[in-house]
Each structure stands twice: as structure tokens, then as C-alpha cells.
C-alpha positions, -999 to +999 in steps of 0.1 A: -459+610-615-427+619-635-430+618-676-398+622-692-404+647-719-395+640-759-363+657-759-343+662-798-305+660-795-292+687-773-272+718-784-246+728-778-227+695-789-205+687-775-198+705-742-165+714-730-154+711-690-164+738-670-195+761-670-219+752-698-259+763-709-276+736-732-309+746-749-334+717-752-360+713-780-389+692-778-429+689-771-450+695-744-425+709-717-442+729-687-432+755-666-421+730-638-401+709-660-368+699-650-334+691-670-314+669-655-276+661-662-263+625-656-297+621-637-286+653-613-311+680-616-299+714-629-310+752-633-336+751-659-355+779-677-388+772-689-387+796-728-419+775-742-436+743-750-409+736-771-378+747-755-360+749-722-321+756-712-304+745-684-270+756-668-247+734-652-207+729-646-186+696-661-160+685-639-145+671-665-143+657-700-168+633-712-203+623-719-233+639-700-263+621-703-294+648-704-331+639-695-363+663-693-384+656-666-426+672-667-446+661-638-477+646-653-511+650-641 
């Protein structure tokens, strides 16, 4: 099963088009958790419980809706 993971608003804000790294703060993220961009999974880093980044590329201008996805048990 997939738990989306608490995620607090996602920096840096906002992105620009092209290559970008966003650092997510939140609880209880694991080392398999996985960002996702516009429902698209992306690079992720797991850095703690707290925190992960992800790296991606915009196509173009506009929103990008983020999610944290942690495999639950």
C-alpha cells in the first residue's frame, strides 16, 4: 500500500522552466519514498525523516503539483 506522506509547502517556490531540485519537509518519510511531480515520479534523495529532494525538468511555465509517496507496511 501507498501512504502519501505529510508534506509542508515545497521550496524552492516557485520553480522556473527548465532543470529544477525542490527540497521537501515533512514526517515520517523512508528511505524508499518517492516525490512525484504532476503525479510523474522523479529522482528523489532520501536526507532524513524529515526531508527529501527531488530533481526534475519543467517543460514549461506553470504549476507542478508535488506529492510524497512512503510505501506503508
Amino acid at each position: 500500500m501507498n501512504c502519501p506522506a505529510p508534506i509542508a509547502p515545497v521550496s524552492p517556490s516557485p520553480l522556473t522552466k527548465g532543470a529544477y531540485t525542490v527540497s521537501f519537509n515533512g514526517a515520517n518519510f523512508t528511505a524508499d519514498a518517492q516525490a512525484l511531480a504532476n503525479g510523474v515520479a522523479i529522482t528523489t534523495k532520501f536526507v532524513s525523516s524529515t526531508k527529501i529532494q527531488a530533481t526534475g525538468s519543467a517543460a514549461e511555465v506553470g504549476t507542478i503539483q508535488f506529492a510524497v509517496r512512503v510505501p506503508g507496511p
